[in-house]
N, C-alpha and C positions, 0 to 999 in steps of 0.2 A: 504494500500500500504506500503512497506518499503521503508524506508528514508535513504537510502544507499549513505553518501555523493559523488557522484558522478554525473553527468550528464549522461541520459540515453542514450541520441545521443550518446556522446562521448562514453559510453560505448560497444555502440551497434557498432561502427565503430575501438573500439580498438581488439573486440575478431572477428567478419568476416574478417579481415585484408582488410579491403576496404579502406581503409584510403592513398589514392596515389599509387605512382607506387614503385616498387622496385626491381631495376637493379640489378644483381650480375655479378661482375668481376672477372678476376682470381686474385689470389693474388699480392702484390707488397710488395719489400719492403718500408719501410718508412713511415710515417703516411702520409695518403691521403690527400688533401688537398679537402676542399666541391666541391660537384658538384649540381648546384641549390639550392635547400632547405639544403643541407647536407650530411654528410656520418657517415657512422657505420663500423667498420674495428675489424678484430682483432688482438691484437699485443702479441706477435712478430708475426706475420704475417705465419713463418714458423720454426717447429722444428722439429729435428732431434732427435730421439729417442735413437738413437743409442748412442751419445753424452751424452744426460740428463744422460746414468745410463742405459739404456736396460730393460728388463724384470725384475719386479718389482717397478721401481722407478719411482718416480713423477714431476712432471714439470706442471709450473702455465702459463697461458695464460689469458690475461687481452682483455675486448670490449673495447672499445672508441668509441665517438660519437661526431660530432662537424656540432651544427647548424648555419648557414652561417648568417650574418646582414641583407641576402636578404628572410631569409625563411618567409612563410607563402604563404596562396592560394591564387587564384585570387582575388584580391581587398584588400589582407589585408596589413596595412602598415607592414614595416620592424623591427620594435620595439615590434612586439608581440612575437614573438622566440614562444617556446617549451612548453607547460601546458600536455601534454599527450604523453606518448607512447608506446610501446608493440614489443617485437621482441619476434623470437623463436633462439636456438640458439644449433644447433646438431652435432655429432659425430657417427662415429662408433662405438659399445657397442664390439663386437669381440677383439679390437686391446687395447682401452681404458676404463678406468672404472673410473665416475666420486667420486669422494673423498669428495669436500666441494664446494661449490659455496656462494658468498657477492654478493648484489648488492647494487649499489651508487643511487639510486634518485639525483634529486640535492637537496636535504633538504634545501640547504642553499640561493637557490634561491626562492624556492616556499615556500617560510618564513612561509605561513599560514599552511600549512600540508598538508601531502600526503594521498592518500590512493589506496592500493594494491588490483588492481582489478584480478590478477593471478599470480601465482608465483609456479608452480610445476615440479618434472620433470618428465618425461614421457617415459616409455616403447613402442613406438612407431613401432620397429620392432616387441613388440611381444614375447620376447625370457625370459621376466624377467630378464630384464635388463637396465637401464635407459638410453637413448639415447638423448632426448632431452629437453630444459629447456626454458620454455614458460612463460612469465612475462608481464606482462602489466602494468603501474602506471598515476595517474590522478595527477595533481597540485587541491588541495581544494581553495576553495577561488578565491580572484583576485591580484595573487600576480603577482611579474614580472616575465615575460617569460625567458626560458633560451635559451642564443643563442651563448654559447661559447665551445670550443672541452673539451671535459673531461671523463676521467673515469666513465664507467657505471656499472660495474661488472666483479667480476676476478675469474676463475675456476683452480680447480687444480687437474689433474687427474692422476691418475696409468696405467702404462702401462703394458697390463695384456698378451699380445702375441708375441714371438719373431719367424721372419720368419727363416725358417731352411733350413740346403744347400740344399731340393728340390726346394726352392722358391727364387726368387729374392724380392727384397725392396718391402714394403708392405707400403702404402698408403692412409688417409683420408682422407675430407674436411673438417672443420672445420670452419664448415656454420651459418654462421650468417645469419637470414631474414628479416627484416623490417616487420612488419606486423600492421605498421601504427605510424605515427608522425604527429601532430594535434598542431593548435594555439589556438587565447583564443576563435576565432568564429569559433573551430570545423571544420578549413578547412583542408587539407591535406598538410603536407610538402614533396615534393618528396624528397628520402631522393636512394643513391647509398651504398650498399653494398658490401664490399671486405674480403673474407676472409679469412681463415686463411688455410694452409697446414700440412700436420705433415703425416711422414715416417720415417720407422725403415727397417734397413740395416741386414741380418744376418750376422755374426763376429765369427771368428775362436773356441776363445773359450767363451764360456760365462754361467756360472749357476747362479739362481737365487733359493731364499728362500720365502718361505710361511707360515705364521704360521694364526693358527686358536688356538683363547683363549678370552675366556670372559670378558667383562670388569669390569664384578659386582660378587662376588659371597657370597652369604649367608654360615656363617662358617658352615662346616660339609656335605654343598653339595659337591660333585663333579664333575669336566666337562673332558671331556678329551679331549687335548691337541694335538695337530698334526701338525708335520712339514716336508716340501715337498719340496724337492729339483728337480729342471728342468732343462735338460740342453737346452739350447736356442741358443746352438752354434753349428758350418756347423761339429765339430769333434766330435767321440765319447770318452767319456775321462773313467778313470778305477780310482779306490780304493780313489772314492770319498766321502770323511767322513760328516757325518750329523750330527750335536748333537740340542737336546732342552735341556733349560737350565731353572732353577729358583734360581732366586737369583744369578746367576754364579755355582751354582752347577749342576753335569749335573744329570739327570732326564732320559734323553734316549739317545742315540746315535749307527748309524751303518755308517760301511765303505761298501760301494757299489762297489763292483769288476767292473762292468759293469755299464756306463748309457753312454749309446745311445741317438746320438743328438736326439730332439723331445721329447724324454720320462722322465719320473719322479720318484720318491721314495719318500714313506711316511712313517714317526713311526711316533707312540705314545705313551700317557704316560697317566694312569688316576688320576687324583691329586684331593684328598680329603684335602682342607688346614681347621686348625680348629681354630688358632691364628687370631684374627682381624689386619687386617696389609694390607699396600700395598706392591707388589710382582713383580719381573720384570720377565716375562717370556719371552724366545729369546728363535727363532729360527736360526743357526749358521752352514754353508758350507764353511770350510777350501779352498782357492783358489785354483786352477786347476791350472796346468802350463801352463804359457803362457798368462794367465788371466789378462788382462788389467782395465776391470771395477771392482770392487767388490763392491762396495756399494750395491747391490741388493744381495749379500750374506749371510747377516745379517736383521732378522726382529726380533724386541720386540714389546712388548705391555706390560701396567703397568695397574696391575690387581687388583681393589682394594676388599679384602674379608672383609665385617662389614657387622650386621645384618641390617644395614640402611644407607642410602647413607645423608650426612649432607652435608650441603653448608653455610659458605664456609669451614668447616673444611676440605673435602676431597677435594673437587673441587672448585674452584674460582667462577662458574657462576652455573647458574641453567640449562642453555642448557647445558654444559658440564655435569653435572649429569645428565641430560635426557637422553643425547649421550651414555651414560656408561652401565646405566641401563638395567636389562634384564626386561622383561615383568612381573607383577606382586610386581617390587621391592616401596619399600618406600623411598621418599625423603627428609628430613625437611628440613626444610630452617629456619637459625638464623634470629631474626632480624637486616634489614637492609634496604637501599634504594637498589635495582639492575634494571637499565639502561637496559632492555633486552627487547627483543620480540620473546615469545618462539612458539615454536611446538613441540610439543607432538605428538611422533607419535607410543607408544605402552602404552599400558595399564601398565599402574601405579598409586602411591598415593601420590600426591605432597601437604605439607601439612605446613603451618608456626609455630615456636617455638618462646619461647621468651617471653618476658614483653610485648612488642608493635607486629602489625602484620607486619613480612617483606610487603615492598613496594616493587612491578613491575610495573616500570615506562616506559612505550612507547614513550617518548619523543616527545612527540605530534605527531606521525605519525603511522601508518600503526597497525594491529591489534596486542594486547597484547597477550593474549596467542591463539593460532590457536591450538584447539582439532582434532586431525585426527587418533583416534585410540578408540574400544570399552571399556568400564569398567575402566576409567580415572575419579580420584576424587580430586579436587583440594578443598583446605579448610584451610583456617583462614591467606588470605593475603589481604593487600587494592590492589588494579589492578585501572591503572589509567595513565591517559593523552594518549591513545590511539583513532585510528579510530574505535575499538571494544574491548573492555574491553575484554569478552570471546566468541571465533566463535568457537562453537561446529560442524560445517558444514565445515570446508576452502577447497571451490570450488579445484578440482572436486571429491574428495575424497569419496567416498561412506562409512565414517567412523563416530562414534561419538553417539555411543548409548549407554544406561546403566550407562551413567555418571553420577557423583552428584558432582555437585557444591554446599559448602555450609561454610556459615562463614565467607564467605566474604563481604569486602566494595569493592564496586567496582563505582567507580566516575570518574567525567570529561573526560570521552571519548564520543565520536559520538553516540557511541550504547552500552549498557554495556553490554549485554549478548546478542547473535543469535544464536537460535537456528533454521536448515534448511535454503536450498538457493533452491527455484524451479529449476529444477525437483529434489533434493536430500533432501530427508527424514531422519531424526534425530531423533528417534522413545528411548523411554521407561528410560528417562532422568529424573532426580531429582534436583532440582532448590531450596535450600532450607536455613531457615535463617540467609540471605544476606541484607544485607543493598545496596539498590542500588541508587543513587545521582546524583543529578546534571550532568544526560547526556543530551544528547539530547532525547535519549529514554532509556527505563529502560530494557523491555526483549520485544525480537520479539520472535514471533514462527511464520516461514514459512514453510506450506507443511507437516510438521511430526506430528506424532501421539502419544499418549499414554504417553505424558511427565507429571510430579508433577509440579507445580509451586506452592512451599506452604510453610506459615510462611514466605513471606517477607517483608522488611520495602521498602515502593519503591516513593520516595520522590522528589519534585521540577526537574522533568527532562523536557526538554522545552515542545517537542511535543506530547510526550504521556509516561504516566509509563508504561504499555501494551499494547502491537500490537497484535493482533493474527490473523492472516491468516492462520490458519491451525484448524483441526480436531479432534475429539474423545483427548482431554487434560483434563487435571485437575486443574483449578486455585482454592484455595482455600487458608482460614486465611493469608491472605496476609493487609499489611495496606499499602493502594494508597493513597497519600497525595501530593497536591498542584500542581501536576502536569498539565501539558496543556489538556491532556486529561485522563480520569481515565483509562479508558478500553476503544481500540478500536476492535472492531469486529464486521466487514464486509463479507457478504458471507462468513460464518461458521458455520459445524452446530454441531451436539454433544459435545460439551464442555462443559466441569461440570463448575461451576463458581456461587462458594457462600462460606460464611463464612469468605469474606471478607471487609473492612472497607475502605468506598471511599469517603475520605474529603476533602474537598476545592479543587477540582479538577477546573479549567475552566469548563470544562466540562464531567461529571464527567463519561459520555459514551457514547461511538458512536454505534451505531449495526442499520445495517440495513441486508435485505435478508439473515438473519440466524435461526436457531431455535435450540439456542443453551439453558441449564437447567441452569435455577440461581436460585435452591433452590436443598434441598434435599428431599424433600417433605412436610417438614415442616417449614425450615428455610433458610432466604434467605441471603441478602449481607447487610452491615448498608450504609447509606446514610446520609451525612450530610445537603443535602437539602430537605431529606424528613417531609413532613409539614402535614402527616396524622395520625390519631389515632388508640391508643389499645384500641378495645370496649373492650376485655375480659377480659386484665390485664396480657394475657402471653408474653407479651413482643414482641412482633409481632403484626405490622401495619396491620389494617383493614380497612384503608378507603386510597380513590383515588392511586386505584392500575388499573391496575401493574404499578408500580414505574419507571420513565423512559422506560416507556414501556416494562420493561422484567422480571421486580421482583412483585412476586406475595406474598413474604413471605418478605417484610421488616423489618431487627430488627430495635429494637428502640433504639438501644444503641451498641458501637460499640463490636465487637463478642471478647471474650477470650474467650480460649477452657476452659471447666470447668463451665463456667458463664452459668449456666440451667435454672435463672429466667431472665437473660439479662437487670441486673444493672450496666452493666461495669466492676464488683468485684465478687471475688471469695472466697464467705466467710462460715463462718456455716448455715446461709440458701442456699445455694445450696448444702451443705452435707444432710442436713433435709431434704431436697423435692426428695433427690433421696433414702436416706434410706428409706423413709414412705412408698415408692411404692415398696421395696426390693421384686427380685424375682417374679417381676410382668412381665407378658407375651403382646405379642400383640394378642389383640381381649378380653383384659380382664377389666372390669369395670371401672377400676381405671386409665389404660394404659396412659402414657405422651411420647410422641417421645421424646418430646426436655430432657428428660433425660435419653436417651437410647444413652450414648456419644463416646459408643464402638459401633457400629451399628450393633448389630446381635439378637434383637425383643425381647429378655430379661432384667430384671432391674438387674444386679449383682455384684459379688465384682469390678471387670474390670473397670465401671463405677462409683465408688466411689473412685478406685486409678486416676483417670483420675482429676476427681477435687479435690484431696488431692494433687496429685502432684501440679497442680496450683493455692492451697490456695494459699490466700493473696493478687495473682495479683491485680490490679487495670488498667486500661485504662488511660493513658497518653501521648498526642506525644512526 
């Protein structure tokens, strides 16, 4: 099973939205005061489009929530307040275009931690376009309830459509939905709903600018550049000039004899920059007479061009470089501690620099970095004090394959690596020399298929260093040490799983109804409670097998690759025993699997680089 700190009830009643009733009113102004268990509003409650700025420009709108001293369900007293809860919270995608969204937990009430049962936003009309934004949060632990009005989350979007003198005022809701508020026994708080209005007026004159420009670009590519001018007012206006600019020089520009309210004009410009440097490139529409707003006149964006994206030299955080990034770019990170909890949501190579490894610190709560994009490699940072070190899956995202994790510590979080969330598959993934510690668990695998797990150190994490509920993987030279449980695997069955060292576990593996391979056909996993003997002397247990019931090929000494007579060391006799057989075939007299350490049924040069590279090793925790 995965130990997803959470309550399964609680969870199960956060995503059906069955958790109470949820009224919605029309809007008001002024914050609502509770009604029963509570209320959800959004503030300002209503804005005028027209006002903020018009076509192009942004305006923020904040939730608030405020549970009453009376909340909780039938029987529960008044002092348990708030441990859970989940809203959706929508718009029209036509009119509006979401920009950035925070949200508030109360961290500071649910002292022990939180964690983020959904948090995405969603294309809901369908149009590819995001419309609506769907969150759900648990309190961990048994901390105290929150029962006071506060800030829950604040959005700030772009207004992407202006009605024109065919149309009169144009109109959304700005709907907030309850979709469950819960105490600490899981009851329902009824909680009312108010929300929020927003319309935009057409206006005499009005143009607005658009610019299209990349945030990253590799010296000597190039992107081009496009900027659009719309007029969004009831007149049509004449000999309106457009210019793109970099750096303030201009780059392209035309004067438009005609634009006709409703329609638009674009140039462009293809810009090859070859200089590493950051760049201001603006898009710029000289006001029209009569012209009240202009702030949507003007748009920039600051473009940084370097062969690699550094933090903090270019950007202060690491989501900001994320943000920047085009698909495929590299990011290093100096060292340093950064307070972040990222997502990744295009393929890139986020990678630490430095004497020490940068620290990303979760601050005790909610998942450290969230993978939701393919061919993402993250390597050489500690990751830590999270509800999940790294979720290669972050529900509901059908994303997160091909990745490799590797070089990392990753410690003190709930779960340090998950990989898959039933029914979403995480398929053909690389998990590789990481040190993983002191979690509660070290790697889950749910549901996916065809991942590495290999070369890890996976140490004292409470409940198990390995979970696997899933299929057709590869564990392998991995060293499980002290953990609660070595390996659990339950109802699974093709999983390779050998050539690794499982010591002082509690217990050092659970398996039932699976028939998954713990050897290669010749070698299996070391055991540090194995108590039986090598008749022949190959280093390979031959009595009271199968070993915990699944190992059939016990070594007797823990596995380093290279180690062909399996004394823990990799020395000149395991050069000797593979040379002596050079060139030796399978099916041939002499024939040894266990030094056939490249696996392809010949004794060759390949196999004598493999334990030259790991002379000298020895076995030590």
């Amino acid at each position: 099973m995965k130990l997803k700190p959470v309550s399964g009830i609680m969870l199960t009643m956060l995503f059906i939205g069955t958790l109470g009733m949820a009224f919605h009113v029309a809007p008001v102004l002024g914050i609502p005061a509770p009604s029963g268990g509570g209320s959800i509003w959004v503030e300002p409650n209503y804005v005028n489009g027209s006002v903020v700025g018009g076509l192009g420009s942004t305006f923020a709108v904040e939730l608030w929530a405020n549970i009453s001293e009376t909340a909780g369900g039938t029987g529960a007293p008044p002092e348990y307040g708030c441990f859970a809860y989940a809203y959706w919270f929508s718009w029209n995608d036509t009119l509006l275009e979401i920009q950035s969204y925070n949200v508030y937990p109360p961290e500071d009430v649910w002292s022990e931690g939180i964690s983020t049962i959904s948090d995405r936003l969603r294309d809901v009309s369908d149009n590819a376009k995001n419309d609506r934004h769907e969150y759900a949060v648990t309190a961990l632990g048994m901390p105290p309830g929150w029962k006071d009005g506060r800030k829950i989350a604040g959005y700030t979007f772009k207004i992407i459509y202006q009605p024109t003198y065919l149309e009169a005022d144009i109109s959304c809701v700005l709907d907030i939905t309850d979709r469950g508020f819960a105490d600490d026994e899981e009851n329902s708080i009824a909680m009312t709903d108010y929300d929020g209005l927003y319309e935009i007026f057409p206006v005499a004159h009005d143009i607005a600018v658009f610019l299209e420009a990349p945030g990253h670009l590799i010296p000597g590519d190039s992107a081009l550049l496009n900027a659009t001018v719309f007029n969004g007012g009831l007149n049509n206006e004449t000999n309106v000039e457009l210019q793109l600019l970099i750096d303030g020089a201009k780059e392209a520009n035309a004067t438009i004899p005609l634009l006709e309210h409703g329609e638009s004009y674009t140039i462009n410009c293809s810009w090859t920059p070859t200089v590493e440097a950051f760049y201001n490139v603006t898009a710029y529409a000289l006001p029209v007479p009569n012209e009240d707003n202009t702030e949507n006149n003007i748009e920039s964006k600051r473009v940084l061009v370097s062969y690699v994206i550094k933090v903090p030299f270019h950007f202060p955080t690491i989501q900001e470089a994320i943000d920047k990034a085009n698909p495929g770019d590299t990011i290093l990170v100096s060292s340093n501690t950064y307070y972040e909890r990222l997502t990744i949501d295009k393929s890139l190579r986020l990678t630490g620099e430095g004497g020490s490894a940068p620290i990303i610190d979760g601050s005790g709560t909610d998942t450290v970095i969230r993978v939701g994009a393919d061919n993402v490699e993250i390597s050489k940072f500690t990751i830590q004090n999270g509800a999940i070190g790294i979720d290669l899956t972050p529900y509901p995202d059908f994303l997160g394959n091909n990745c490799t994790i590797s070089d990392n510590t990753i410690t003190n979080n709930d779960g340090g690596i998950a990989i898959g969330n039933i029914p979403i598959s995480s398929d053909y993934n690389t998990i590789s020399g990481n040190a993983i510690l002191d979690n509660r668990y070290g790697i889950y695998l749910e549901a996916s298929h065809n991942n590495s797990i290999i070369d890890n150190t996976i140490t004292n994490n409470l409940y198990a260093g390995i979970l696997l509920d899933a299929d057709n993987n590869s564990i392998i030279d991995n060293r499980v040490l002290r953990n609660g449980i070595g390996i659990n695997a339950n109802y699974t069955d093709n999983n390779r799983i050998y050539h690794n060292s499982f010591i002082n576990n509690t217990n050092q593996v659970d398996s039932c109804n699976s028939t998954n391979i713990w050897d290669n056909g010749c070698e299996g996993n070391y055991w540090s409670n194995y108590n039986g003997n090598d008749t022949d002397g190959d280093g390979i247990g031959d009595t009271l097998l199968p070993h915990e019931g699944v190992d059939y090929f016990p070594l007797m000494s823990p596995y380093i690759e290279g180690d062909v007579n399996h004394d823990a060391i990799v020395n000149i006799y395991d050069l000797r025993k593979i040379a002596k057989i050079y060139g030796c075939e399978l099916g041939d007299p002499d024939w040894n699997p266990h030094v056939d350490l490249v696996p392809d049924n010949v004794i060759k040069i390949s196999d004598l680089r493999v334990a030259a590279k790991n002379f000298g090793k020895e076995w030590s925790e």
